[in-house]
C-alpha positions in Angstrom: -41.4 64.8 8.6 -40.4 63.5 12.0 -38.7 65.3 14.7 -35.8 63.2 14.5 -34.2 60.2 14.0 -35.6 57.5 16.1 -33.8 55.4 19.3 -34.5 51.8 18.1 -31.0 49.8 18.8 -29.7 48.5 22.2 -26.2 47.6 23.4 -26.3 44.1 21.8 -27.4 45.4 18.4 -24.9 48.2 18.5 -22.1 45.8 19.5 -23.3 43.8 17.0 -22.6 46.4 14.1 -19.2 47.3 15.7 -18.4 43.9 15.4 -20.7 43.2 11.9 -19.2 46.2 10.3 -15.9 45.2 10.5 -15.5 41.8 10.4 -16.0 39.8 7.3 -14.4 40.2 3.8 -11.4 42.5 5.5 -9.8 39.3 7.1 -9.9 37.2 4.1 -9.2 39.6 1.4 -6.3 40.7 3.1 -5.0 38.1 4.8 -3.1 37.2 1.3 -1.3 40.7 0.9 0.1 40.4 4.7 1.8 37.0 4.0 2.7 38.7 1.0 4.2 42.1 2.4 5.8 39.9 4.9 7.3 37.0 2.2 5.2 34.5 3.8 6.7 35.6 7.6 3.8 34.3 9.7 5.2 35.6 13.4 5.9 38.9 10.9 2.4 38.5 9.6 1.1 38.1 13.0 2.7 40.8 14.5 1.6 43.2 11.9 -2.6 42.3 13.0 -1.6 42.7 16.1 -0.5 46.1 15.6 -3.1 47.1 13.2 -5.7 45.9 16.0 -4.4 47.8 18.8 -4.2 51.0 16.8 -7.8 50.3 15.8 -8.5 49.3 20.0 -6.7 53.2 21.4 -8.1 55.0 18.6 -12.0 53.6 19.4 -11.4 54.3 23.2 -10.4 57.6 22.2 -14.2 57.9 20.4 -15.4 55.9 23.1 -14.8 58.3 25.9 -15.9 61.5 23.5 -19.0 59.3 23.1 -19.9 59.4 26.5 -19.8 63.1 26.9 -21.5 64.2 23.2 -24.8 62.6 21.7 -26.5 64.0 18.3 -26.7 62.4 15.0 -23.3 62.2 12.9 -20.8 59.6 15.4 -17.3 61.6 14.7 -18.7 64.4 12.7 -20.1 65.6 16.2 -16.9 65.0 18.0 -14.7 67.1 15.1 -17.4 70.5 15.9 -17.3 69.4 19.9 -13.3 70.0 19.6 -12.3 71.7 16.6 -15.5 73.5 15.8 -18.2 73.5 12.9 -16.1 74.8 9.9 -14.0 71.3 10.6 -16.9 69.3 11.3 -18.2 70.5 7.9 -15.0 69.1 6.0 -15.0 65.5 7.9 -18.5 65.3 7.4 -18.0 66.0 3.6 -14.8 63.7 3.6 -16.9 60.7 5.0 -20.2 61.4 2.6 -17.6 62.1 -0.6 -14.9 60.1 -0.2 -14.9 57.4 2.7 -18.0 55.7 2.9 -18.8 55.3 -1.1 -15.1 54.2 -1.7 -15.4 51.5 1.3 -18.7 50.7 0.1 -18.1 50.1 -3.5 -15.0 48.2 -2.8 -16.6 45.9 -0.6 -19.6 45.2 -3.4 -16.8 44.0 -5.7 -14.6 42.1 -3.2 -18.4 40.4 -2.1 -18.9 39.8 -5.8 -15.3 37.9 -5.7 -16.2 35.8 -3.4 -19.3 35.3 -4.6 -17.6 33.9 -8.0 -15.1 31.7 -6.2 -18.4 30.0 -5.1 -20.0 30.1 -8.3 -17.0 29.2 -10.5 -16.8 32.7 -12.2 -14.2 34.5 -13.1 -13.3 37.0 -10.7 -12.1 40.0 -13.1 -15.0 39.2 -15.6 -18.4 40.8 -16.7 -20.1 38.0 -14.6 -18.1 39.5 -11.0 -18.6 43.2 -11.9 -22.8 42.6 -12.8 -22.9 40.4 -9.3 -21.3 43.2 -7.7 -23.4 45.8 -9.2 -26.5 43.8 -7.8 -25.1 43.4 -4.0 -24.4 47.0 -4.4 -28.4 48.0 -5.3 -29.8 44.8 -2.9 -27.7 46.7 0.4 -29.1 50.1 -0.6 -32.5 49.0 -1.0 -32.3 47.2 2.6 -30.8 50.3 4.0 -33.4 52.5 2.7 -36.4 51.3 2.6 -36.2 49.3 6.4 -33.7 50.2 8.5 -35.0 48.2 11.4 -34.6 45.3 8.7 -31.1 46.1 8.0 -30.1 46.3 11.9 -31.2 42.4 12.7 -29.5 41.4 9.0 -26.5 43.3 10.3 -26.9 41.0 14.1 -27.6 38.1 12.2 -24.7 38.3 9.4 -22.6 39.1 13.0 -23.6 35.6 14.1 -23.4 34.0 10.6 -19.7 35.1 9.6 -18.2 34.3 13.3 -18.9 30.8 12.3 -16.0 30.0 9.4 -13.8 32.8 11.3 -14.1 30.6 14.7 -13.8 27.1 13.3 -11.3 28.1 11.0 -9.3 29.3 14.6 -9.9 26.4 16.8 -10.0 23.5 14.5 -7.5 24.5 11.8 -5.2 25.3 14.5 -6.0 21.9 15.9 -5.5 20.4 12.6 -1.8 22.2 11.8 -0.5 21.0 15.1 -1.2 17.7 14.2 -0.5 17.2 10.3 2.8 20.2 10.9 1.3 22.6 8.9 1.7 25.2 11.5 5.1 24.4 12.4 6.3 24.3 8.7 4.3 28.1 8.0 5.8 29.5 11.5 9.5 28.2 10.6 9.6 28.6 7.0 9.6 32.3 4.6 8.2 31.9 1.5 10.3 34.6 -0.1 12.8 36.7 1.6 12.3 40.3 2.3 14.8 43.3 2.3 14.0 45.4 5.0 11.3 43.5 7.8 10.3 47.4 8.6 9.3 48.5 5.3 7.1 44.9 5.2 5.6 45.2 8.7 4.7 48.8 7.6 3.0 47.5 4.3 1.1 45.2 5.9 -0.1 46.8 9.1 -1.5 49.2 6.2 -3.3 46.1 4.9 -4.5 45.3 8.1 -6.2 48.6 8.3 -8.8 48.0 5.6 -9.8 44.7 7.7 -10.2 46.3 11.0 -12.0 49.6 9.7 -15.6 50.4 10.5 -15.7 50.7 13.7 -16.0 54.6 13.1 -19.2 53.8 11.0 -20.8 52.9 14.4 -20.6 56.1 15.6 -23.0 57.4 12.5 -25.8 56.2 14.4 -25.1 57.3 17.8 -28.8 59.2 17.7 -30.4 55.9 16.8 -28.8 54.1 20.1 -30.7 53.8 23.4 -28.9 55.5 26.2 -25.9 56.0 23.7 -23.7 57.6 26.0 -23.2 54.3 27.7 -24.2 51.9 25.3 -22.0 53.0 22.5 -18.7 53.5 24.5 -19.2 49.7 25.4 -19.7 48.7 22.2 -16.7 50.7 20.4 -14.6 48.9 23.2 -16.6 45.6 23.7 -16.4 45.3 19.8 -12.8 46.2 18.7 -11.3 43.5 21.4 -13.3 40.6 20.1 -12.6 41.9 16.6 -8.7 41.5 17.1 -8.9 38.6 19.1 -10.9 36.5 16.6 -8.6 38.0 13.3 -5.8 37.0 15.0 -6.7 33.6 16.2 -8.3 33.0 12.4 -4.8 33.9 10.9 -3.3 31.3 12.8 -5.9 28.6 12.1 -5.4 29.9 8.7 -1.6 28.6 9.0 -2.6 24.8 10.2 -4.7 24.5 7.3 -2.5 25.4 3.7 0.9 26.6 3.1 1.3 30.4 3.1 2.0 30.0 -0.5 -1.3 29.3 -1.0 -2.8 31.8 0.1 -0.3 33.7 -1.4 -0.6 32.7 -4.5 -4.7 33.3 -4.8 -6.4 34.5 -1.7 -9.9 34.1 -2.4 -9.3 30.5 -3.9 -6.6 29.8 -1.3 -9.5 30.6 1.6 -11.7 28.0 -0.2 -9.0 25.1 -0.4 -8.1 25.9 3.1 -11.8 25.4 4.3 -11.9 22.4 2.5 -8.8 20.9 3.5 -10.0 21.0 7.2 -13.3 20.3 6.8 -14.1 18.1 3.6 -15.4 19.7 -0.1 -18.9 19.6 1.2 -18.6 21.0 5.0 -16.3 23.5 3.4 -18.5 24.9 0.4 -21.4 25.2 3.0 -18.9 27.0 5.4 -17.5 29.4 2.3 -21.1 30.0 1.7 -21.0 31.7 5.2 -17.9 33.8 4.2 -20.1 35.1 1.2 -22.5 35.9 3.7 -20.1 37.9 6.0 -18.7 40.1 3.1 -22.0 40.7 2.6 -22.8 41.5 6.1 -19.5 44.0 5.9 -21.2 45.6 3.2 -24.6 46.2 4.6 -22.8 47.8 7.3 -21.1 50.2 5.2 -23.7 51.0 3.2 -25.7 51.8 6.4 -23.3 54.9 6.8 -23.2 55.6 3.4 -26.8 56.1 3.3 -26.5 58.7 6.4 -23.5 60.7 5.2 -25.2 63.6 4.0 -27.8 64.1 6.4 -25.3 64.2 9.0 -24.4 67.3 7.4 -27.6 68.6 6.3 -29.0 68.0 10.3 -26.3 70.6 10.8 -27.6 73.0 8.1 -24.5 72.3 6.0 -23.5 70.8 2.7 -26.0 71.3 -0.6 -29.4 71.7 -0.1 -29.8 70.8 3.7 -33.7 71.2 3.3 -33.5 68.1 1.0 -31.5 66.2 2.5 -32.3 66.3 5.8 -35.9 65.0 5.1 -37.2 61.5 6.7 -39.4 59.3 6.0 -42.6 59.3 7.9 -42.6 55.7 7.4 -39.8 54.2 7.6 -37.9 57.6 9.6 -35.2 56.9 6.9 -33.1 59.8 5.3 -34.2 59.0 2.0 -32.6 61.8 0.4 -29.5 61.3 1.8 -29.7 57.6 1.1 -29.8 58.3 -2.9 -26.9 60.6 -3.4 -25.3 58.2 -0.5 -25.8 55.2 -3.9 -24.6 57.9 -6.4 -21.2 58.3 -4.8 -20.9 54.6 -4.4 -21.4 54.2 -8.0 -19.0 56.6 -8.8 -16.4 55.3 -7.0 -17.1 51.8 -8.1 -16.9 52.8 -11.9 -13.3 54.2 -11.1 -12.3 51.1 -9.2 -14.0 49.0 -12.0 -11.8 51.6 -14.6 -8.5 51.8 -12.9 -8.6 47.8 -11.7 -9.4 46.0 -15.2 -8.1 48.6 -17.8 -5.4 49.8 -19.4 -6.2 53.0 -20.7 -3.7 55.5 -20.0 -5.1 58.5 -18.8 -7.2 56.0 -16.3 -4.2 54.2 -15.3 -3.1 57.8 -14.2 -6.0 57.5 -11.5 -5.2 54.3 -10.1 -4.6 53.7 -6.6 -5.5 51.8 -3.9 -8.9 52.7 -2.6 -9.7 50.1 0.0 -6.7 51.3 2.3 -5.7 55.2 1.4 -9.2 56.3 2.5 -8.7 54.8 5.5 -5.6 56.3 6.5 -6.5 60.1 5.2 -9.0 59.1 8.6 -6.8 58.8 10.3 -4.8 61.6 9.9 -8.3 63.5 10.6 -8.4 62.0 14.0 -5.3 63.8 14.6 -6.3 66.9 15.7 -9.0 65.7 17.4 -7.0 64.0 20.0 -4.8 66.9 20.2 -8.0 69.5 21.1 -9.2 66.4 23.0 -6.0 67.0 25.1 -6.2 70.7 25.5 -10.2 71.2 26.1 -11.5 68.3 28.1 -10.5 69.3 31.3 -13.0 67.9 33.2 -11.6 63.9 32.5 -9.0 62.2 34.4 -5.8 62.6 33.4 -5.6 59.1 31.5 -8.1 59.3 30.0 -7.5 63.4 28.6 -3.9 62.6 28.0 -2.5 59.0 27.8 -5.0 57.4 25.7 -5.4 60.5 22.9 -1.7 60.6 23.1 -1.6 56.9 22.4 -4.1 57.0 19.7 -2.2 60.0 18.0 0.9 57.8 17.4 -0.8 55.2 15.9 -2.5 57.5 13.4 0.7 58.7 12.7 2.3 55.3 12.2 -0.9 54.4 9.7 0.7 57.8 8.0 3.9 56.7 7.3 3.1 53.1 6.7 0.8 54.2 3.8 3.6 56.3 2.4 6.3 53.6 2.6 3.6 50.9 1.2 2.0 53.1 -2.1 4.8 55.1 -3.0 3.7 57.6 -6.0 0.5 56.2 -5.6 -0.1 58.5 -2.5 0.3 61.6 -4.9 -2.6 60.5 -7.1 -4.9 59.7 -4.6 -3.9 63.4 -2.7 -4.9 64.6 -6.5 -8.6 63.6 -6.1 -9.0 64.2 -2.6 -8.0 67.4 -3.0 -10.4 67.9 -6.2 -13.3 66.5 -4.2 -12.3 68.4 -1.1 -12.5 71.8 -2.9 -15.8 71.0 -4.1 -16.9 70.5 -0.9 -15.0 74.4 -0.3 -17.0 75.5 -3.0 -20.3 74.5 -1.9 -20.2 76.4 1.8 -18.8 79.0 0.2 -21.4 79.8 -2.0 -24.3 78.8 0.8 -22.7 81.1 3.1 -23.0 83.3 0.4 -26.6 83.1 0.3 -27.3 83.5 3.9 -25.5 87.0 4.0 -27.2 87.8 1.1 
């Protein structure tokens, strides 16, 4: 076994998986419940990526300046132990390998395989989208495991590969709407009214969230960045601007190119019709092709922190068996271990979405709620007390930087709080069920190895 992961990805690479990871299926998947949430309220709709963005922007600075004072091998599994200590750590860290990562990851196999059908002329709730999901799921772990050199320049080239659509989607669809009136006609006319404009701002800023997370995934590989205490504040910060900027300027391009009923109507056909309405059926089946590609590129990108979950725990002699999986590869200095239970939750999560999605068995219905956004925002409410330790210990950083910007980030975590709870109702209690299940696991487990060690 080696000492320890290796230091094999530079600023450009990193940046390139802040920007990689979180970009791609986010911004077209949801870019149909926003208009939706909002009744088709584009400066509504706009608004509410704005302020999904900057949340996601103060929040990453936040990381950003903990990432220049703390380097070891779990992103903000090290930053819960540097302020809250290891017993906290421990619970993120389980949080992340359990719960976030492997509901992300399987989500994004199936929204990939969507996609995927849209092109192919599938259905998108049949056998033929869960089996193509099943097989993007298997392809990104493979990559992952078996070269994760490999799956760094695929994650830098599927960066390149889905700014493409995004960016000429912006500029010329924008272009285009000015022209025909398409963007006058979606900014001055509401699909369907809505009763209260802060309830719908608050459901889709919720939305919104899904699109612009993974950032945070970044930080799992902070040991496997060159001079990361530089390199990966930059490209947290680098990353998240040109993330919002190019979300933002998409939706808009989105506007010149369809009506907003459209897309409301069916978002992963309504993204096809509006690439072909500004750019012909050929030019804009190539370019969808390139969407395909940057879901999938979202997905390897997830699936690279799914694969480290557990040995960020097990580096830290915590969680089952750290002596398995804390292993690497000699070869490839992969956490293989790690990487296989890493699938395994990712598999179980995918059967329940699969289950609670397409079914309509009862006792399965009883587990249904959204996975792609309540994840995110039980994050969020983790990053909470970090930014309030972050406020009381660091006493060595400027005030700004000790105090404004933790304080900033704070609020928008709480905001992402209340949003959820406006936006999924009951659905909240369901999800808190399981978490708390899996979270008492996790209890059980240190409980019983701490156990051991007295013993």
């Amino acid at each position: 076994m080696t000492e320890g992961l290796q230091k094999k990805y530079g600023l450009g690479t990193s940046t390139a998986m802040v920007v990689g990871i979180v970009i791609g299926s986010g911004v077209f998947f949801k870019a149909e419940k926003v208009l939706q949430a909002t009744g088709g309220n584009l400066p509504l709709g706009i608004l509410s990526w704005i302020i999904g963005g900057m949340i996601m922007i103060v929040c990453a600075y936040s990381f950003a300046v903990m990432a220049s004072r703390y380097e070891r091998v779990g992103g903000i599994v090290d930053y819960a132990e540097a302020t809250l200590g290891k017993t906290y750590a421990y619970y993120v860290g389980w949080f992340l390998a359990a719960i976030y990562y492997p509901t992300l990851t399987g989500a994004l196999a199936w929204v990939s395989a969507r996609y995927a059908c849209v092109l192919l002329g599938f259905s998108i709730t049949g056998p033929e989208a869960m089996t193509i999901a099943a097989f993007f799921l298997v392809a990104s772990y493979s990559l992952n495991a078996l070269s994760p050199l490999l799956a760094g320049k695929y994650q830098v080239t599927t960066t390149v590969i889905k700014l493409i659509p995004l960016l000429l989607m912006a500029v010329i669809g924008t272009v285009a709407g000015l022209a025909n009136g398409t963007t006058a006609a979606n900014f001055t006319m509401v699909v369907n009214e809505v009763g209260s404009p802060g309830k719908a701002v608050f459901t889709a800023v919720v939305a919104t969230a899904f699109a612009y997370e993974g950032w945070i995934i970044a930080t799992s590989i902070n040991a496997e960045i060159k001079d990361a205490k530089k390199n990966l504040p930059r490209a947290l910060v680098l990353g998240t601007f040109i993330i919002m900027a190019v979300y933002v300027l998409y939706y808009v391009g989105l506007a010149g190119s369809v009506p907003n009923s459209v897309i409301m109507e069916s978002g992963e056909k309504g993204a096809r019709i509006a690439f072909e309405n500004i750019f012909g059926r050929l030019g804009g089946t190539a370019l969808f092709v390139f969407v395909v590609i940057s879901c999938l590129g979202t997905l390897n990108g997830l699936m690279l922190g799914c694969t480290r979950g557990m040995y960020a725990l097990a580096a830290r002699g915590e969680g089952p068996r750290p002596d398995i999986f804390s292993q690497l590869d000699r070869v490839t200095n992969m956490a293989g271990n790690s990487s296989i239970i890493g699938l395994f939750f990712c598999s179980c999560w995918f059967l329940q979405f699969y289950s609670s999605q397409l079914t309509e068995t009862p006792w399965i219905q009883a587990l249904n709620f959204d996975m792609t956004e309540l994840p995110i925002v039980t994050i969020y409410a983790a990053y909470i007390p970090i930014f309030i330790m972050m406020m009381k210990k660091e006493k060595g950083l400027p005030a700004f930087k000790r105090f404004v910007v933790p304080a900033l980030a704070l609020c928008g975590c709480v905001f992402m709080i209340l949003a959820a709870v406006f936006s999924h109702g009951f659905a909240v209690v369901r999800y808190m069920c399981v978490f708390v299940i899996i979270m008492l696991i996790g209890c059980w487990i240190k409980r019983g190895k701490t156990r051991s060690e007295k013993e």
